[in-house]
C-alpha positions in Angstrom: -20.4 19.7 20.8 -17.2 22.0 19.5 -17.5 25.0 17.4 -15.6 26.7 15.4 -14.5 29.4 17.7 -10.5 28.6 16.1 -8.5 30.8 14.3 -6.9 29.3 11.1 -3.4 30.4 12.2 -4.2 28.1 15.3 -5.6 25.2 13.5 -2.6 25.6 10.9 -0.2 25.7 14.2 -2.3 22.3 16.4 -2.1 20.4 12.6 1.9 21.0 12.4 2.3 20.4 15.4 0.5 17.0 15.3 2.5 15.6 12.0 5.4 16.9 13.6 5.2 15.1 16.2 4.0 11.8 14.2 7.2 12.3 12.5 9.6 12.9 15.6 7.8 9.9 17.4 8.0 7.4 14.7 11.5 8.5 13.7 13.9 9.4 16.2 12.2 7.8 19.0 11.2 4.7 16.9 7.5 4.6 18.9 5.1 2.5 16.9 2.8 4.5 14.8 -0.2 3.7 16.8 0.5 5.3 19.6 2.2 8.2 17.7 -1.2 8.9 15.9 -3.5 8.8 18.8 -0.7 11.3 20.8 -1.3 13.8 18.1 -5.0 13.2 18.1 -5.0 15.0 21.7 -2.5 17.5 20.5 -4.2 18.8 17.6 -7.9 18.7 19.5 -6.0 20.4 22.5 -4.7 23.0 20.1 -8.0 24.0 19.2 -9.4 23.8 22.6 -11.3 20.6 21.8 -12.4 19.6 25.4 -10.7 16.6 26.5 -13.7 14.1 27.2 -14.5 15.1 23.7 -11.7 14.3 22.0 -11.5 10.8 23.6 -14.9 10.1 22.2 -13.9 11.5 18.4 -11.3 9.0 18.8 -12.9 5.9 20.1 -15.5 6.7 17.1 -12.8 7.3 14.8 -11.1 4.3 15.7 -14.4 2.1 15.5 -15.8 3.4 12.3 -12.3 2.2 10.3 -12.1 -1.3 12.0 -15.6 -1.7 10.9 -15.1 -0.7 7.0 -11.6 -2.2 7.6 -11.0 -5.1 10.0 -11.9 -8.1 7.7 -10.5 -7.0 4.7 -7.0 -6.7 6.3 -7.3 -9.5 8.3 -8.1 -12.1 5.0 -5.9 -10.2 2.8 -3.2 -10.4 5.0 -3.9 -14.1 5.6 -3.9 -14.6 1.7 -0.4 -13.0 1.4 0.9 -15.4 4.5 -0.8 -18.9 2.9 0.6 -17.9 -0.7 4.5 -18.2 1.0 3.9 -20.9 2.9 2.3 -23.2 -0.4 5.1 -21.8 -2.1 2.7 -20.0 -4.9 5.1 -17.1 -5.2 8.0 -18.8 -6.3 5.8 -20.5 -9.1 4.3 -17.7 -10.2 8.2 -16.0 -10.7 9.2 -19.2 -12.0 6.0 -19.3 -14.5 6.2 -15.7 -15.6 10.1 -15.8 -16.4 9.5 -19.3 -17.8 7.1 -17.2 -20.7 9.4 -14.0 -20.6 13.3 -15.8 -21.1 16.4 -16.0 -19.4 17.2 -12.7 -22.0 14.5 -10.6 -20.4 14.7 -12.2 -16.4 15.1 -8.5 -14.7 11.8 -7.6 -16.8 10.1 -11.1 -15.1 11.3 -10.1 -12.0 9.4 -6.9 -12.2 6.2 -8.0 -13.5 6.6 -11.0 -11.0 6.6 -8.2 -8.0 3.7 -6.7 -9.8 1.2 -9.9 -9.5 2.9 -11.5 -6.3 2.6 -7.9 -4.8 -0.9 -7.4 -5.3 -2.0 -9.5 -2.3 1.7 -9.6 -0.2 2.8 -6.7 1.0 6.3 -5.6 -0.6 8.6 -6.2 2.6 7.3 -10.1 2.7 7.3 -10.7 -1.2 10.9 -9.1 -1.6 12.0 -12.0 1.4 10.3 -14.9 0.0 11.3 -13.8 -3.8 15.0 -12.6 -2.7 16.4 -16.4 -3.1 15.2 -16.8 -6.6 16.2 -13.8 -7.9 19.9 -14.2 -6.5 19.7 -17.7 -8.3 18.1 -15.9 -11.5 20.8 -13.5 -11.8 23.8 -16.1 -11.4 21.7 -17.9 -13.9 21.6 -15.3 -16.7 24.8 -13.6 -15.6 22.5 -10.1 -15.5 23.8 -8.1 -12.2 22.1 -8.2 -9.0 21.5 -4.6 -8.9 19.0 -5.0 -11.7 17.3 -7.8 -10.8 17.0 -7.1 -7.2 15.7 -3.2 -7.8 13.4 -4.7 -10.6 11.5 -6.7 -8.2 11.5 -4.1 -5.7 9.7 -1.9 -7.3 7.5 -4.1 -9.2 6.5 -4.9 -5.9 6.1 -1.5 -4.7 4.1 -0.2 -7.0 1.2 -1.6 -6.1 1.7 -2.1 -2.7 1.3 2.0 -2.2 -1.8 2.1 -4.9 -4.0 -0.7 -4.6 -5.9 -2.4 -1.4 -6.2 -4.7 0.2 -2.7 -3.2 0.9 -3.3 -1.3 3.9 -2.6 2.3 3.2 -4.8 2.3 0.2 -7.6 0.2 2.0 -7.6 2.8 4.9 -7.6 5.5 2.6 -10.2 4.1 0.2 -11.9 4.1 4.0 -11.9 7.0 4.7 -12.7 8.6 1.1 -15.6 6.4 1.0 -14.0 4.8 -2.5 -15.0 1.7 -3.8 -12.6 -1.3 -3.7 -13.4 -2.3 -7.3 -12.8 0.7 -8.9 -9.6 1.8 -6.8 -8.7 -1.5 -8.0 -8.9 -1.5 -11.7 -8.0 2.2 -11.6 -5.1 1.6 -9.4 -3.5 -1.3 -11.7 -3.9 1.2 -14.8 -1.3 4.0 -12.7 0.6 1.0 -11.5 1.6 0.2 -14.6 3.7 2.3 -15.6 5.0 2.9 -12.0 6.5 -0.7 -12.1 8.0 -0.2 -15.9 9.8 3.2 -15.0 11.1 1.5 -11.9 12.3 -1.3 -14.1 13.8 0.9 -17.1 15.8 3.1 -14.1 17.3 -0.5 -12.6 18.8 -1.1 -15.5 19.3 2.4 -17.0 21.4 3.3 -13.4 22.1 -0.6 -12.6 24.5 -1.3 -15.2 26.4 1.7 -14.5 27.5 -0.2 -11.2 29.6 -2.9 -10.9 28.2 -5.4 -8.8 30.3 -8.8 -7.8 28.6 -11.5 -6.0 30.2 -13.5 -3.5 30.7 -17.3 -4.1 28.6 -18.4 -1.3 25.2 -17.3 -2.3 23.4 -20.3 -2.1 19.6 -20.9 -2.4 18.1 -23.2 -0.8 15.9 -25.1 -2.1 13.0 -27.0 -0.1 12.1 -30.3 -0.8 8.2 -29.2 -0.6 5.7 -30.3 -3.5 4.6 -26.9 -5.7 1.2 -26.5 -6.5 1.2 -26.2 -10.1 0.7 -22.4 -11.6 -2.7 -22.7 -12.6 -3.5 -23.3 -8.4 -0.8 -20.6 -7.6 -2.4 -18.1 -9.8 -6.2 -18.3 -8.6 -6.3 -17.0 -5.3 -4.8 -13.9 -6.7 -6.9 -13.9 -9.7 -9.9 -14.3 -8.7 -10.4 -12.1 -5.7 -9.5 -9.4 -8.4 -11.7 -10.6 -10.8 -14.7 -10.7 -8.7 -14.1 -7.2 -6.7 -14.1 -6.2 -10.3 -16.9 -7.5 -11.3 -18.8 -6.0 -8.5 -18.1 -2.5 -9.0 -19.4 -2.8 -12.6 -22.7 -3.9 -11.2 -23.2 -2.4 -8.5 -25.2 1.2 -8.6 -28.3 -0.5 -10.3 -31.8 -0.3 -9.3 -33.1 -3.2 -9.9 -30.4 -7.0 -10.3 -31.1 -10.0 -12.2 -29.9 -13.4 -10.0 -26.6 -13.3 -11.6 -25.9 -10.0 -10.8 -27.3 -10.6 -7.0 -24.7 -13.4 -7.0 -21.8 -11.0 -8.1 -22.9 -8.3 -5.6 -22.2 -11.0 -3.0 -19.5 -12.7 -4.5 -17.5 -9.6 -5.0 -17.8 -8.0 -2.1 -14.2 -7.6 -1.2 -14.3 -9.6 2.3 -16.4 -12.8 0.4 -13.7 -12.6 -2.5 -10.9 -12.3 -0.6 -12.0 -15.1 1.7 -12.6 -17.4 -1.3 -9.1 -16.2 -1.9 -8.0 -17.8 0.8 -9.7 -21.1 0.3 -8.1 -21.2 -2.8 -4.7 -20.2 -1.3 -5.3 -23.0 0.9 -6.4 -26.0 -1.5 -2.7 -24.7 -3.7 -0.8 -26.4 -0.5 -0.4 -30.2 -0.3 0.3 -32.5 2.8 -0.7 -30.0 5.7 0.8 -30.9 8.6 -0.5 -31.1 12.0 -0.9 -27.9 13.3 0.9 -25.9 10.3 -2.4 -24.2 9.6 -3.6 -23.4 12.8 -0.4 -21.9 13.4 -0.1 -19.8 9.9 -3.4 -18.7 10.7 -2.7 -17.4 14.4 0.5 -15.7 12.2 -1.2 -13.8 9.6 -3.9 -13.0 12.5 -1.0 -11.4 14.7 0.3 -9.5 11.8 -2.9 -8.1 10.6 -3.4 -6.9 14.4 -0.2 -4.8 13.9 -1.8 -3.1 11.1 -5.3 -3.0 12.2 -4.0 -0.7 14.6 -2.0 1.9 13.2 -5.0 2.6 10.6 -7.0 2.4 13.6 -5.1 5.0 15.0 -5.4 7.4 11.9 -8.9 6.9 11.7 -8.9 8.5 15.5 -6.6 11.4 14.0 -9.0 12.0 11.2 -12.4 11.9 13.0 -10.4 14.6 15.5 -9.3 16.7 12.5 -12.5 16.4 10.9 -13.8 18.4 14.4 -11.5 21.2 14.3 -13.3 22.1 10.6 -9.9 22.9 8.8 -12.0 22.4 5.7 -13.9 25.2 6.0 -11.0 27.4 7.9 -9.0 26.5 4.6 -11.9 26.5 2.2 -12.6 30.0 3.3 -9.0 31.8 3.5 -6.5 29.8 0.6 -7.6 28.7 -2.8 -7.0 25.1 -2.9 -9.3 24.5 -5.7 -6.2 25.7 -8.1 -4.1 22.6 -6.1 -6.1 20.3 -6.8 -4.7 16.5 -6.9 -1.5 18.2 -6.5 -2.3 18.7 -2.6 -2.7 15.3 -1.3 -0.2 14.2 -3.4 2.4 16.8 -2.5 1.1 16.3 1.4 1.5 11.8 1.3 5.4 13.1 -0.7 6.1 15.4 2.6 5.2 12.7 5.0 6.8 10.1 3.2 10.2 11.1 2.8 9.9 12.5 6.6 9.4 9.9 8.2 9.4 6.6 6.2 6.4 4.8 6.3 4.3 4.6 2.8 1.1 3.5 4.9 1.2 6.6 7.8 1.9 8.6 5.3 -1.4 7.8 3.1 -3.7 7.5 6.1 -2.4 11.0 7.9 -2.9 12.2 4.8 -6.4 10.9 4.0 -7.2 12.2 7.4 -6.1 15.8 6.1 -7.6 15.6 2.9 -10.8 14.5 3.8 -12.5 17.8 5.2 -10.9 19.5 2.6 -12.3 18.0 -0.4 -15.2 20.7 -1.0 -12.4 23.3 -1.3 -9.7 21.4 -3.3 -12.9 20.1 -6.2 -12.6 16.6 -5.2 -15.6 16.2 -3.1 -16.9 13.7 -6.3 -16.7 10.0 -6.8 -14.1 9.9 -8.7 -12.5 12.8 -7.2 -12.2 10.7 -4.0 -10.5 7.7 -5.8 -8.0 10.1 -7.9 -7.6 11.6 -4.4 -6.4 8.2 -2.7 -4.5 7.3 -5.6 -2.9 11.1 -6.1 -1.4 10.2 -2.3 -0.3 6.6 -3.2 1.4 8.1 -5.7 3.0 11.0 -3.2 3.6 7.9 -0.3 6.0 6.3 -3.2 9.0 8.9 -2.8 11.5 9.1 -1.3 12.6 5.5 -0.4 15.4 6.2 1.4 17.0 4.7 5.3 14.3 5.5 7.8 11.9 3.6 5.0 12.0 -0.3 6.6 11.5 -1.8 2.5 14.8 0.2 2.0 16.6 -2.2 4.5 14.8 -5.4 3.8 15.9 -5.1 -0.4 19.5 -3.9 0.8 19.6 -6.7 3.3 18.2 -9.1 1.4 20.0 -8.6 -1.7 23.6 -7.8 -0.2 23.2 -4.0 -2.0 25.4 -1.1 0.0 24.0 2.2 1.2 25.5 4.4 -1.7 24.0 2.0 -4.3 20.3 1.9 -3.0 20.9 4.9 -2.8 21.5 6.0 -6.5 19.6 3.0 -7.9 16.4 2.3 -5.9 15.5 6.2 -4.0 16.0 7.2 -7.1 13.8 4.6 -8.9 11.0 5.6 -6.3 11.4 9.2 -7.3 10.6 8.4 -10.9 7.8 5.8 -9.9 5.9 8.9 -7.8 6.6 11.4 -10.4 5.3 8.9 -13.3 2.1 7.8 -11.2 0.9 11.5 -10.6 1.0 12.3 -14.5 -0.6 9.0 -14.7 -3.5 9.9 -12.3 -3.8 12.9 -14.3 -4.4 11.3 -18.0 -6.9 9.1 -16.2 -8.8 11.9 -14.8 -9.7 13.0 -18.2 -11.5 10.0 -19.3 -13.0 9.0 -16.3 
């Protein structure tokens, strides 16, 4: 077994050197995460003289402890997300949601529209499937496209970086040991105001810009039968619900039968596959092999993410080894940082290198062994310290982040207008959320 026999200049020196070369990997050499992650899992261990053999087996256990907190959840929730754009749920909940807010107030629908559609979809495959209506929205209402299109963006961003089963919170929540529940209703609280700051800067900066749409931009529309909003509503409602509902009950000693039934209802993997059955009975006239063929869909795109927090649960069972909590904890005062560290650590990572998801799960792989020292080694210290680095993985937005393309793409925006409207917008949103997190960490 390894000791401590490390000096903390050296375990300060094999930690750079590992998120640098995350960063430099994932970057400029464009090498997926994965294998970026488990390459500075060996270089970190090695740096502190972690025999080899050794390291392999911190991250094989790494690696297996996550997929077995983790595997399911991402799996169904990723499935959800897939079956809700393929029923066409999303575009009735934006349709059903504007339909209550007015033509007058559409870029404020489109945001809250991010907000619900995005709490089960992740942001990049909401903004696509939502792209065409708010194009048609903002010919519609005659309100630019720079508004609407940076209103949904970050309505859906705001919880895609805070709340599972999105996976950068779900692998942090992981490897906190936070409950899903709480992070939940917690995480929608700081949400909140994430989305309406990122809604007030589209249109404060937005309608500074002038913005002409080209003649040509069509939507299509399908000739498929929409399930009515009450059917595109519950498989997002009541997953939610029922995690909920769980964390309130659970912690007793002793459960009545209803509160036996909600232990097992709510546990996130049975509520987010009744999500998915519900997700499922929204569609009408399945076609041979349609489903099948979603399924094997979602499936291949979970495994894509299963991997890369996979591959941070490795880095964090190997970081865990070298002890930098105590080599920290016993040479720099990060009680007086507090939230500030992991939240200033996610920001760093972020803007470096791009992705909101690495940068949560390196950071939650930091973090972890230095909870004693920073005061946060509570319950709810861990879940303001998951949702302290959602809130640094928000900022900065900018072009090695693959959201930043998808909106500009999808929305026909140039560089020097994301730019100025949305980077900035995810500035605000981070900045916002931490102060948030703070106000909620005196009441709870």
């Amino acid at each position: 077994m390894y000791r401590m026999t490390s000096s903390l200049p050296q375990v300060i020196i094999a930690l750079l050197a590992g998120i640098a070369l995350i960063i430099l990997l994932t970057t400029k050499f464009k090498v997926h995460a994965f294998f970026a992650l488990v390459l500075a899992s060996f270089v970190v261990g090695l740096g502190v003289q972690i025999p080899a053999l050794q390291i392999v087996g911190l991250v094989k256990e790494g690696f297996g402890n996550i997929m077995k907190s983790l595997g399911l959840i991402i799996v169904l929730g990723t499935t959800l997300g897939v079956l809700l754009e393929h029923t066409g749920s999303t575009r009735v909940m934006a349709a059903y949601i504007l339909k209550r807010v007015g033509d007058k107030h559409a870029a404020w629908a489109m945001s809250i529209t991010g907000f619900v559609v995005g709490l089960p979809i992740f942001c990049d495959s909401g903004y696509i499937v939502l792209s065409g209506l708010n194009k048609s929205i903002a010919r519609r209402t005659g309100i630019s496209v720079v508004i609407m299109s940076v209103s949904l963006a970050t309505g859906l961003y705001s919880v895609h970086c805070l709340i599972p089963p999105h996976p950068g919170a779900a692998a942090a929540a992981g490897t906190l040991s936070v409950a899903y529940g709480k992070l939940i209703m917690i995480g929608i609280i700081v949400a909140l105001p994430a989305m309406f700051v990122g809604h007030w800067w589209a249109k404060y900066a937005g309608k500074k810009i002038p913005f002409l749409r080209s003649a040509d931009e069509e939507v299509i529309e399908t000739g498929d039968e929409l399930p009515s909003p009450v059917k595109a509503f519950l498989p997002v409602i009541v997953p939610i619900l029922l995690i909920a509902m769980h964390s309130f009950v659970e912690g007793n000693e002793t459960y009545t039968p209803w509160q036996q039934m909600i232990l097992i209802l709510g546990d996130p993997v049975i509520a987010l596959t009744m999500g998915v059955l519900l997700a499922l009975n929204a569609g009408k006239n399945w076609k041979k092999n349609a489903l099948g063929k979603l399924l094997t869909d979602a499936a291949e795109k979970a495994g894509g993410i299963l991997v890369i927090i996979g591959a941070g649960g490795a880095f964090g069972a190997v970081l865990a080894a070298t002890k930098i909590g105590e080599h920290f904890g016993n040479a720099v005062a990060l009680g007086s940082l507090g939230l500030l560290f992991p939240f200033l650590l996610s920001f760093i990572l972020k803007t470096a290198q791009g992705s909101s998801t690495v940068a949560i799960i390196t950071s939650a792989s930091v973090v972890l062994p230095l909870l004693p020292a920073l005061h946060l080694d509570t319950e709810n210290g861990r879940l303001l310290t998951v949702l302290a680095m959602g809130a640094g993985s928000m900022m900065i937005s900018h072009a090695n982040d693959a959201y930043f393309w998808v909106i500009a793409k999808f929305s026909g925006l140039d560089m020097k207008t994301m730019l100025r409207v949305y980077s900035v917008a995810t500035v605000w949103m981070g900045i916002v959320s931490i102060v948030m997190i703070y106000l909620v960490s005196i009441f709870i």
